[in-house]
ZAMARGU-4260 file (C-alpha; in steps of 0.2 Angstrom, whole numbers, plus 5000, padded with zeros to 4 digits):
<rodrens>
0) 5000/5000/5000 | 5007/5017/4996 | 5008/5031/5007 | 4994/5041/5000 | 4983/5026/5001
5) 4988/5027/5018 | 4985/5044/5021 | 4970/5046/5010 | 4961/5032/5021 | 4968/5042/5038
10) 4956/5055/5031 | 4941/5046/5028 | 4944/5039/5048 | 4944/5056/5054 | 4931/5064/5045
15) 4920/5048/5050 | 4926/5052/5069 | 4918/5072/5067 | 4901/5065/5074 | 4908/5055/5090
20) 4912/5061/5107 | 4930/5055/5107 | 4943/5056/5093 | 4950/5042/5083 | 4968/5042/5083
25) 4980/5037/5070 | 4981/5017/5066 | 4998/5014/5073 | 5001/5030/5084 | 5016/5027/5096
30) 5015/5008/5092 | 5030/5004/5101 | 5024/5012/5119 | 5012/5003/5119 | 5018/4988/5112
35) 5030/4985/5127 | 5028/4994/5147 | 5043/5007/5145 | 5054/5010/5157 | 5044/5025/5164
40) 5029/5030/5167 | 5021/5044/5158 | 5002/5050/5155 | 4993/5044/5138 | 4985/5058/5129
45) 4969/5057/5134 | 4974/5055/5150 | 4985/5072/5150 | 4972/5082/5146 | 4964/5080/5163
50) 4975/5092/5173 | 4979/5082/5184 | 4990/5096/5199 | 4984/5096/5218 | 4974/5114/5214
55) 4961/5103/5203 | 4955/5092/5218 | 4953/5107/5228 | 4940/5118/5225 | 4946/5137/5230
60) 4935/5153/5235 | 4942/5163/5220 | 4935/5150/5208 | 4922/5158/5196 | 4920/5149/5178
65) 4908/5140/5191 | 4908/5151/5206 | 4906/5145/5224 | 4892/5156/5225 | 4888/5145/5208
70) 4890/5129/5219 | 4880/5135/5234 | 4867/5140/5223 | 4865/5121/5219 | 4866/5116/5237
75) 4849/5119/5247 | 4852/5129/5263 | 4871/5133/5256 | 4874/5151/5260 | 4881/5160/5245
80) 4899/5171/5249 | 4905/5184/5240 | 4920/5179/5227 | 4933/5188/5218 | 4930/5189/5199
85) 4947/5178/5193 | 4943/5167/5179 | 4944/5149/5180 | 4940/5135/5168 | 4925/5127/5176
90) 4932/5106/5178 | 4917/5097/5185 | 4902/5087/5176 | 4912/5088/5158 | 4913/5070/5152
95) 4933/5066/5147 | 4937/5053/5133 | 4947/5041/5139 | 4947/5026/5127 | 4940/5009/5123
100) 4943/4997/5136 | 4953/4986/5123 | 4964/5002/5121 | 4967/5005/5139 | 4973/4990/5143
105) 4986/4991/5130 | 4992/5007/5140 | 5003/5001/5153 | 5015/5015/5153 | 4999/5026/5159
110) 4999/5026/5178 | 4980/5033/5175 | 4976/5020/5165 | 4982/5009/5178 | 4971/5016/5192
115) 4957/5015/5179 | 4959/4996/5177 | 4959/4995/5194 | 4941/4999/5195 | 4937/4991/5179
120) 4942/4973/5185 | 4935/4972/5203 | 4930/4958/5207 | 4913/4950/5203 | 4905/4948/5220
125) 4908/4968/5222 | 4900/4972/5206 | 4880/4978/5205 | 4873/4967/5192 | 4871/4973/5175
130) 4859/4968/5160 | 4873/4968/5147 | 4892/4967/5147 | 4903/4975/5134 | 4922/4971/5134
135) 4925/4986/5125 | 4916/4998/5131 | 4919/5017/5126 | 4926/5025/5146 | 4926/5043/5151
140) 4930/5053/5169 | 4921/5067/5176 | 4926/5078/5189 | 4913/5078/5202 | 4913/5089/5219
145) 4915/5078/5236 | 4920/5082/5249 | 4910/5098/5257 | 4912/5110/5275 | 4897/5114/5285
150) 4896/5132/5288 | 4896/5136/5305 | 4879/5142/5312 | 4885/5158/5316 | 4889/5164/5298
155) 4873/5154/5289 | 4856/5156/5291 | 4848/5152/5306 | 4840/5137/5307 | 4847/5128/5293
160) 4859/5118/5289 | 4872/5124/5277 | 4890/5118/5265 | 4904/5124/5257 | 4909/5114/5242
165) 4931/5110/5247 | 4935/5095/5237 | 4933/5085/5220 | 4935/5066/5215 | 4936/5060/5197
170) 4921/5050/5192 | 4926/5033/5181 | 4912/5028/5171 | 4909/5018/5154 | 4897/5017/5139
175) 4888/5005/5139 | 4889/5002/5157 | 4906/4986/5157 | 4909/4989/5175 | 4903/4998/5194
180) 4907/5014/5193 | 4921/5020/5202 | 4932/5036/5210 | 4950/5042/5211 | 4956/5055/5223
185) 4970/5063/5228 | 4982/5054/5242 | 4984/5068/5257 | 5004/5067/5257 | 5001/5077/5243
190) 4985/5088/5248 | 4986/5105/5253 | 4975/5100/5270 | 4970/5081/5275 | 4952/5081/5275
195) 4942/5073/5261 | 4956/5066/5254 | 4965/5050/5253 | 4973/5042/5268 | 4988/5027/5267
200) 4985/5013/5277 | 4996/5009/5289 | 4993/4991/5290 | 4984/4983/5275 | 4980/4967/5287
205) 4975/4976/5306 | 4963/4989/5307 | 4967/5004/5317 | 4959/5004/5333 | 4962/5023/5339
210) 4957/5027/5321 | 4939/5020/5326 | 4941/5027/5341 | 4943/5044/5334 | 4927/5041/5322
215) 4919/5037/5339 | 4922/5053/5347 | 4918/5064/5333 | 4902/5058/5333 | 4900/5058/5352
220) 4907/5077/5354 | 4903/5086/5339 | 4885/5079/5332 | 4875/5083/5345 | 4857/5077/5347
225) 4856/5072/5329 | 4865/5056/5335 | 4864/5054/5351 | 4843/5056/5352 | 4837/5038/5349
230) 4825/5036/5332 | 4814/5028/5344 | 4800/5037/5355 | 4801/5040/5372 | 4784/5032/5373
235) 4793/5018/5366 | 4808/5017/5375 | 4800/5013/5393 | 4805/5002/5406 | 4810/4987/5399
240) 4798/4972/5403 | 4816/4959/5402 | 4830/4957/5410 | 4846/4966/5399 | 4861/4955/5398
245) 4877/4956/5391 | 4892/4948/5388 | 4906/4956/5400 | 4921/4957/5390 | 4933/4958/5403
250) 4927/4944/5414 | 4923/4933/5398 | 4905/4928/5405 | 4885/4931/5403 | 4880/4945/5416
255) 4863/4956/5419 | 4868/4977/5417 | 4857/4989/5422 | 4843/4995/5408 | 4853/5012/5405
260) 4869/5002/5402 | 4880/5009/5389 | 4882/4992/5378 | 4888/4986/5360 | 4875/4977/5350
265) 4882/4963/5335 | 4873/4962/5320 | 4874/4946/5310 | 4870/4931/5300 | 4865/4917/5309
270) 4869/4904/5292 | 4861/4891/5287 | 4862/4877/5298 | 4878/4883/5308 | 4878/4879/5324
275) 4883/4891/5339 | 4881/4891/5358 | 4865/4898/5363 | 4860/4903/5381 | 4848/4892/5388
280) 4840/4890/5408 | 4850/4878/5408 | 4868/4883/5406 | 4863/4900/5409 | 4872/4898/5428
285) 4887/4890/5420 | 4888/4903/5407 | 4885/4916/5421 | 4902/4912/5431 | 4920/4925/5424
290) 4928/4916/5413 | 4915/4903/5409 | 4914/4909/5391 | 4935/4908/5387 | 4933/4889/5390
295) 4917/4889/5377 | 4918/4886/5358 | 4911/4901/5350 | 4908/4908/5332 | 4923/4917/5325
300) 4912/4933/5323 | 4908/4932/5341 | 4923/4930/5349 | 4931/4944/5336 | 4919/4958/5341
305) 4924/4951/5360 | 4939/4957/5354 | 4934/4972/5345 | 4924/4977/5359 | 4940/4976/5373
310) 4950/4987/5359 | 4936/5002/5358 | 4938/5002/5379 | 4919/4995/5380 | 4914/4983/5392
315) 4899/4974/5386 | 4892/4965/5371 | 4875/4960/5368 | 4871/4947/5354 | 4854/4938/5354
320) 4863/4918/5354 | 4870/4924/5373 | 4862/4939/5381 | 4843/4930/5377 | 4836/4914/5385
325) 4834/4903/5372 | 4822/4891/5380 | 4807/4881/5371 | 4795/4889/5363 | 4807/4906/5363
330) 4803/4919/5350 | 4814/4933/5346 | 4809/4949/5353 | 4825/4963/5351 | 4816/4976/5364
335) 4824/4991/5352 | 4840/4984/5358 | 4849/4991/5342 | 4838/5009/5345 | 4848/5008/5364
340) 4865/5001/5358 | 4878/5014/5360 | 4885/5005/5344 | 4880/4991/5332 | 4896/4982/5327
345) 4889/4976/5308 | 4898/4957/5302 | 4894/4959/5284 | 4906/4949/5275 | 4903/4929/5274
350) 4885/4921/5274 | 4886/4912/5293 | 4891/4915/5311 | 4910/4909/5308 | 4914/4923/5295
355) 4921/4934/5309 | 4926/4950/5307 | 4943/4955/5295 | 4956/4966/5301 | 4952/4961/5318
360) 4965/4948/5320 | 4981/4948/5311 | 4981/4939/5293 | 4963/4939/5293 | 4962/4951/5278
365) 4972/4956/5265 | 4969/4974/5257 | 4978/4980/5244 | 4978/5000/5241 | 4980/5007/5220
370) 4989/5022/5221 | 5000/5030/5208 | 5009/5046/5206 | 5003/5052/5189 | 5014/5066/5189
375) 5028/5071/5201 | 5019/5077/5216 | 5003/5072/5213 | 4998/5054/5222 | 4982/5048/5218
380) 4972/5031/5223 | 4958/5021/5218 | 4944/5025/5231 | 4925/5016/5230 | 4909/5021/5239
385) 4907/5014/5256 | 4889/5010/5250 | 4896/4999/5233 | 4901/4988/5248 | 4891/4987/5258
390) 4877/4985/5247 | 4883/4970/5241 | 4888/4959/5257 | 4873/4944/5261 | 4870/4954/5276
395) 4864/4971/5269 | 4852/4959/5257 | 4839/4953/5272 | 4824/4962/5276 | 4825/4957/5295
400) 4843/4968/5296 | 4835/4983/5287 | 4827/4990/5304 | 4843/4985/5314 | 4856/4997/5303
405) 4841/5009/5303 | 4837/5010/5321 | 4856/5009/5327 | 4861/5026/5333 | 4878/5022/5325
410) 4887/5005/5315 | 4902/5000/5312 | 4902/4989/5296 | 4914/4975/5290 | 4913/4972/5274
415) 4922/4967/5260 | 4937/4967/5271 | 4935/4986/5274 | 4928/4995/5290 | 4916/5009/5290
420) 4906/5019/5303 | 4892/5025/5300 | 4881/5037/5311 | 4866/5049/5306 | 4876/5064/5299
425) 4894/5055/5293 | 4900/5039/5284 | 4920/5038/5289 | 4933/5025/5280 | 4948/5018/5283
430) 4954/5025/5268 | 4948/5043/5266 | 4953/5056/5278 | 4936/5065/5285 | 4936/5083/5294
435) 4934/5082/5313 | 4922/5095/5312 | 4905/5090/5300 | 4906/5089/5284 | 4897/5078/5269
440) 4907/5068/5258 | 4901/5055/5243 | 4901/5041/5252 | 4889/5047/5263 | 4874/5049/5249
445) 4866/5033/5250 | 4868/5031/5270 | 4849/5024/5273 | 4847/5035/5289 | 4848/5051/5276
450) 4830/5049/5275 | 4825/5054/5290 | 4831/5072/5286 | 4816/5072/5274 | 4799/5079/5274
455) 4788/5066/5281 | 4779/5057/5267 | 4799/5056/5257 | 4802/5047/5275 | 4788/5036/5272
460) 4791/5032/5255 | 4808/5031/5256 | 4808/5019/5271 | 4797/5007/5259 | 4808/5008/5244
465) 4824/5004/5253 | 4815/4986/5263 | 4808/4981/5249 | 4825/4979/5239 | 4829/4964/5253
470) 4827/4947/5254 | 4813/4936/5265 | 4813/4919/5271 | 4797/4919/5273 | 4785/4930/5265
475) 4772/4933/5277 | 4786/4939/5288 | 4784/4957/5276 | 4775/4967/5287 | 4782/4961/5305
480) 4801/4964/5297 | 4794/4981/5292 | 4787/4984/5311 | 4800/4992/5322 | 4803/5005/5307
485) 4785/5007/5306 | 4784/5011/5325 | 4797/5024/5322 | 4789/5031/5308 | 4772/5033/5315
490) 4779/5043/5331 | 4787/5053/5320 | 4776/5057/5308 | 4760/5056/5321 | 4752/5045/5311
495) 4746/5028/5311 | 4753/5016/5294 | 4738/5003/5287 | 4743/4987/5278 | 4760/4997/5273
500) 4753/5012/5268 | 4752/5032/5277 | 4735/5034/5285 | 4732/5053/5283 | 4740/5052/5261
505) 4732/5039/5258 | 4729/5046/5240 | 4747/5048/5240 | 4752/5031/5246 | 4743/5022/5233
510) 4754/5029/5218 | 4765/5017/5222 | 4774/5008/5206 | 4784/4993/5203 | 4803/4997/5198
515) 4804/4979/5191 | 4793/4964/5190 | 4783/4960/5205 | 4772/4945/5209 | 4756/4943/5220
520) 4759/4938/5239 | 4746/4925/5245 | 4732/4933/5259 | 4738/4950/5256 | 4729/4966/5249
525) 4734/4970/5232 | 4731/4990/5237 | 4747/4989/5249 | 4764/4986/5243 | 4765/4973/5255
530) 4755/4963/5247 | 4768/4961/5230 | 4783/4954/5229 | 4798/4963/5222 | 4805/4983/5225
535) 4793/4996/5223 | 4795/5015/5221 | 4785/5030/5221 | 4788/5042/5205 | 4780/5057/5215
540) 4786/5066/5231 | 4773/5080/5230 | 4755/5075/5238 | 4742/5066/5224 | 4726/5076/5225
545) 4709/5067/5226 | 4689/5068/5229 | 4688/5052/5238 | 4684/5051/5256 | 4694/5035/5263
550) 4688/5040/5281 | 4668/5034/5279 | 4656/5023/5270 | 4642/5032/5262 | 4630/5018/5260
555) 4632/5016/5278 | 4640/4999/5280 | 4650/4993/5295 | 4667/4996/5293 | 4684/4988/5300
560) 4694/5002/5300 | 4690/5021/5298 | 4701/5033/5291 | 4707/5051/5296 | 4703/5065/5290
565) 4717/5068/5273 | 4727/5080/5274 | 4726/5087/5258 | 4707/5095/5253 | 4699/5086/5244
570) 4695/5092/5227 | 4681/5093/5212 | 4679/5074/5206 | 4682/5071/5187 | 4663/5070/5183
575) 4650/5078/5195 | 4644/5065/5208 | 4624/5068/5202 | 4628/5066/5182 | 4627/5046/5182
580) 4618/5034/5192 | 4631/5027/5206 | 4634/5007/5207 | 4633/4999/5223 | 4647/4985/5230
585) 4642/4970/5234 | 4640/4964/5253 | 4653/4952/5258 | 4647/4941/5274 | 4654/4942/5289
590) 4666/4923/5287 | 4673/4930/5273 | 4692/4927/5271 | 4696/4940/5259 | 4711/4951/5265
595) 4708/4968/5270 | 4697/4978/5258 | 4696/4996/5253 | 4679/5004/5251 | 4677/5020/5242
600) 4666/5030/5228 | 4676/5034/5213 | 4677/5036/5194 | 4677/5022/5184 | 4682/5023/5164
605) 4687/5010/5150 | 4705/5011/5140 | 4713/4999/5128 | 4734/4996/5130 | 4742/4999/5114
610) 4762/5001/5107 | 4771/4990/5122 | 4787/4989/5123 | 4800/4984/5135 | 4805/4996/5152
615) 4825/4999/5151 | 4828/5009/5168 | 4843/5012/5180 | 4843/5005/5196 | 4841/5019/5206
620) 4845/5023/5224 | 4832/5029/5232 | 4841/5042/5242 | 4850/5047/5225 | 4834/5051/5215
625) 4831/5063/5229 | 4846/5072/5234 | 4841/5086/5242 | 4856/5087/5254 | 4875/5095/5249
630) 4879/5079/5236 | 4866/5085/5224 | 4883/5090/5216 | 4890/5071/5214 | 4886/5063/5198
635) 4881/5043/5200 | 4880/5032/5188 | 4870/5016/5194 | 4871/4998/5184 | 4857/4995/5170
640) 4847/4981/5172 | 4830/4970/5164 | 4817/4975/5176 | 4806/4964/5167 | 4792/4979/5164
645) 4782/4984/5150 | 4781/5003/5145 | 4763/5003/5137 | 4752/5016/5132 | 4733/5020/5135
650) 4724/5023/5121 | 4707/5032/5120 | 4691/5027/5109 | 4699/5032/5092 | 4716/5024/5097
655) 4725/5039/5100 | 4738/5040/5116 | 4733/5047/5130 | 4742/5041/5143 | 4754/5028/5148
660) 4755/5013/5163 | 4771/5001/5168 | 4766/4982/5168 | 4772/4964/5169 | 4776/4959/5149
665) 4762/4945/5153 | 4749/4961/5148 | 4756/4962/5131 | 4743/4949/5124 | 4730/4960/5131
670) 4735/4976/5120 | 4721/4982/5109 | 4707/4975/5124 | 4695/4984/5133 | 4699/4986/5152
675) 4692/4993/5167 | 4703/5008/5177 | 4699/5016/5193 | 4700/5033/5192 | 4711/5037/5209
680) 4717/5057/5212 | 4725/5070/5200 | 4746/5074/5199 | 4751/5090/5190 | 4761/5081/5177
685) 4768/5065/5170 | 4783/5057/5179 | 4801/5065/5168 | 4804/5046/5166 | 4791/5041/5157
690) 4785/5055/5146 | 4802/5056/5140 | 4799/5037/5132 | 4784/5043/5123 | 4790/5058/5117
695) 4804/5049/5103 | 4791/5042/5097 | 4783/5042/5079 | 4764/5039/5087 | 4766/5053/5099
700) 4750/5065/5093 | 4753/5083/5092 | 4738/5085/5103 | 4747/5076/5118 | 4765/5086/5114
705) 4753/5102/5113 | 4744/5098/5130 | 4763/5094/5141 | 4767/5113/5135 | 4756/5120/5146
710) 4761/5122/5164 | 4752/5111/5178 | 4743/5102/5164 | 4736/5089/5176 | 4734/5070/5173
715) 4724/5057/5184 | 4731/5043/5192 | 4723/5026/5185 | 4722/5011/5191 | 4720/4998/5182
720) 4710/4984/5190 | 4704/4966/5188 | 4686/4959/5197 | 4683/4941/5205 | 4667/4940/5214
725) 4663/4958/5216 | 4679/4964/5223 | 4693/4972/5213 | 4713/4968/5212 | 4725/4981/5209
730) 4733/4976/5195 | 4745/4991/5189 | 4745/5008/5190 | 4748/5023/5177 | 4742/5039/5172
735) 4731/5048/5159 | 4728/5069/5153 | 4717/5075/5162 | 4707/5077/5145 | 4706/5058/5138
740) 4693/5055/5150 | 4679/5061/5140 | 4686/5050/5127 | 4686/5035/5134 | 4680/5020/5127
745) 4661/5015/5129 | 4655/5014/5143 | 4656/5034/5146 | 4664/5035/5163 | 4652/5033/5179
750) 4654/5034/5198 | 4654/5016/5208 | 4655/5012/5221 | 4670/5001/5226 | 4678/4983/5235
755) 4697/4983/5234 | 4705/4968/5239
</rodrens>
């Protein structure tokens, strides 16, 4: 081949590259640095462009191509402070090319590139699952803000609680999603100050007692009530009805403290058939005597977090195999022991009793840190979100654990062979230095205990979304899991929660939605959440609107539960009451064994399902979808996956769109079919996520595109229902313009009255 066929075809590559977001280099560029790791390392193009100096990970008051005023305006309750007008290239949220992954792997002279593999090839059981894998997926970084300063209360607005951006992280992320997204950060040998930044291990086997200590006492001394309170109510924190015991550390046996005892609590797996010592009437005055426990065989977890306990200076342990009486006929009662734990010591790695806890005892773990110094002076390291771990240990996955982290004041976590602690403002890491005084990092955006900042329904909802993510041995056990959080909830939000859902928005509580495929659970209500199988979400945070009233019957019938008075007013119903005669329910007898019912008036209308097609969504983090706290800055990137939905539309009587319902792919041979819906409350708009799929699409009418213009263009909630017997089954629910409901499909829309079971 000549050279000008050679450089004729260099042409046509390039010119085909224009329209992409990376640039195609030469065939053959530098071929033999990256045929052969040179002698010294050195930055590949791509990754040379990202200014990598100590100022980029530090984000400086005189900054203004995105001022901090900029920042803070993004932060609700951040305090805006006056800058200087010094022009700066803004770094953050500006994806960076950095090659395939077939290309990157070629680049071993690029300590980068290095750290980059790092994340790419974690290993399988800390990876979120995905729905595809691509070996050669394009990867990009993006410099994202982490680490921010509360303002003290002096200088911010009173009242509220207010940050400072100081610190950025570079995000590592591909197309299509190849691997778990992942960070690097600056090592603090090299930082202008410690905090938010990387920290060296000093021993990649032991953990560091006096630096958990440390995380301790931060908590203990500069936190306040907002850790130290107890989720729980007072109401329900009285005088124990049992006996408290604990283990005594110090004199190795089984001993009763005193109800106000300061005490660490163990969380952990049982396991499948593992056998353990339990405490019984029977050995209980054996087990009672100092040292009787030293001459026992006990799990490895138990006798590490004896350990634990002696190094933090504690004296007593309480775990429910030795500090309850395991007699015949026992049943497991906690007593909000994690609610009064001073600490909740987490074993999340392993399946059983005998995983014990790594870094506790020397050799039981190995951890090995990435760091590389791209260029002289700067030390970077890979760095991953406490909750990638933890999220993906068997102990994080059960329902029955969710209230135990969530009532615990604060936990320590092993997982993964890492430690963290976790308390209700912080999430700290053995390998990132966090500020002594409060601050807000990354790793603390999807700490479950975040939703308690929220407006009460989001505690709610968010509460539901997280448990139903878990795993249950049994499924009847759904509710009773649920219980101690429900406890909390309902003191907190004076309010009583029904079958699952939040008494006084009910209206609300009904818009619940599958995020994947769910299935029926046997003697439950299909109305509640409860009642499914499989992780549900709520699309909307602001209040549904409605005309029915949950809190009587009209015809006068005896009713099992009474509803309170909603707390949003009621408003006009879609067709005046008096315009169609109302249809009555049938009477059920008194032996019927028909789960809970609803009974209400409402609309009731008939639509068809037309254009189907499969659901591709994210799997979102319920505290991300919301951030309303100082990470609204970070970018996150969650794993695709199949949820097993079907995106269909709602067609009217001349087959046009006008509105669109999530459901299991078994609906798609009832597309073009008549169906009942219940007419349940009114929202302002369409959810962002589902409009959006719509919207790209060629059978979109004009008159839909023309009507989502106009502000607060309202839609009503729909339900669509199926009937056995004279009582109705919730079988999905979706949503319609406001104005397809005198278009529905015959019969015209009437008022009746209703049985939902």
């Amino acid at each position: 081949m000549t050279e000008s066929n050679i450089s004729a075809i260099t042409k046509r590559i390039r010119s085909f590259g224009k329209g992409l977001p990376f640039k195609i280099k030469d065939v053959g560029a530098k071929k033999n640095k990256l045929d052969s790791r040179p002698e010294h390392s050195y930055l590949c193009d791509y990754c040379s462009k990202l200014k990598f100096e100590v100022d980029s990970f530090v984000v400086r008051p005189t900054e203004t191509g995105r001022t901090l005023s900029d920042y803070t305006a993004e932060i609700p309750g951040a305090f805006p402070v006056k800058q200087d007008q010094k022009k700066r290239k803004s770094l953050d949220n500006v994806p960076r090319y950095l090659g395939r992954l077939s290309a990157i792997r070629r680049k071993k002279h690029c300590p980068f590139c290095r750290l980059v593999l790092e994340i790419v090839d974690r290993p399988l059981d800390q990876r979120a699952p995905s729905a595809f894998y691509d070996d050669d997926a394009a990867v990009f970084a993006k410099w994202v803000i982490d680490g921010q300063e509360e303002v003290p209360e002096e200088e911010g607005v009173a009242g509220q609680q207010q940050f400072i951006p100081r610190t950025r992280r570079v995000l590592i992320y591909s197309e299509p999603q190849a691997f778990k997204d992942g960070y690097i950060a600056l090592l603090n040998e090299t930082a202008p100050f410690k905090e938010f930044f990387g920290r060296r291990l000093k021993s990649h086997d032991l953990l560091d007692a006096e630096v958990i200590k440390s995380w301790i006492k931060t908590c203990e001394h500069q936190h306040g009530a907002e850790c130290e309170e107890s989720l729980v109510h007072p109401a329900l924190m009285k005088q124990q009805k049992n006996i408290l015991r604990c283990i005594d550390v110090e004199n190795m046996c089984v001993t009763v403290v005193p109800q106000d005892c300061r005490f660490v609590a163990l969380s952990y797996l049982w396991g499948k058939n593992f056998e353990q010592l339990f405490t019984t009437s029977e050995n209980l005055p054996r087990l009672s005597v100092p040292g009787a426990l030293s001459k026992e065989s006990l799990p490895q977890t138990i006798k590490d977090t004896i350990k634990l306990t002696r190094l933090l200076g504690e004296r007593y342990l309480w775990t429910d195999s030795l500090a309850l009486v395991h007699d015949a006929g026992f049943q497991y009662h906690d007593d909000w022991i994690y609610a009064r734990a001073h600490l909740t010591v987490v074993a999340g790695s392993g399946q059983n009793a005998n995983a014990g806890l790594p870094g506790v005892r020397k050799g039981s773990r190995t951890w090995h840190q990435s760091i590389e110094e791209v260029v002289p002076g700067v030390k970077l390291m890979v760095s991953h979100l406490a909750e990638d771990y933890i999220a993906t240990s068997q102990w994080d996955s059960r329902a029955w654990t969710f209230q135990e982290r969530m009532l615990s004041r604060r936990c320590l976590l092993f997982v993964n062979g890492r430690v963290y602690f976790q308390c209700r403002r912080s999430t700290f890491c053995e390998d990132m230095e966090m500020p002594t005084a409060n601050g807000w990092s990354l790793d603390s955006i999807d700490m479950p205990t975040r939703i308690f900042r929220e407006k009460p329904f989001v505690q709610f909802t968010s509460a539901v979304e997280l448990y139903t993510r878990r795993e249950l041995t049994n499924p009847v056990d759904i509710l009773a899991a649920f219980a101690g959080v429900e406890q909390v909830l309902e003191k907190r939000l004076n309010a009583t929660i029904y079958y699952g859902l939040f008494e006084p928005l009910m209206d609300s509580s009904l818009i619940w939605e599958s995020s994947k495929r769910i299935i029926p659970r046997r003697n439950f209500p299909s109305w509640s959440w409860a009642g499914w199988l499989g992780e549900i979400q709520w699309k909307f945070t602001d209040s549904a609107r409605s005309w029915i009233q949950w809190h009587h019957s009209e015809d006068g019938q005896d009713e099992t539960h009474h509803f309170p008075a909603q707390m949003t007013a009621r408003i006009d119903p879609p067709i005046p009451w008096h315009k169609h005669q109302r249809r009555t329910a049938r009477k059920l007898g008194k032996d019927s064994s028909t789960p809970p019912l609803l009974h209400f008036d409402t609309v009731v209308a008939t639509f068809s399902l037309i254009y189907p097609q499969p659901v591709r969504k994210a799997i979102i983090s319920p505290l991300r979808k919301r951030l309303t706290g100082p990470s609204a800055l970070s970018t996150v990137r969650p794993a695709p996956a199949d949820p097993g939905l079907l995106r269909t539309g709602i067609a009217d009587r001349n087959g046009i769109w006008c509105g669109t319902i999530d459901l299991d792919e078994k609906w798609q041979i009832r597309t073009g079919i008549p169906l009942k819906f219940f007419v349940m409350s009114r929202m302002s708009c369409f959810a962002e996520e589902e409009i959006s799929t719509w919207q790209d699409s060629p059978f979109f009418p004009d008159s839909a595109e023309d009507e989502i213009k106009k502000f607060d263009y309202g839609v009503y909630n729909v339900m669509l229902v199926s009937e056995h017997r004279g009582v109705y089954r919730r079988e999905g629910l979706g949503r319609i313009l406001t104005g397809a409901l005198g278009n529905a499909l015959d019969p015209e829309p009437y008022w009746q009255d209703i049985l939902l079971g």
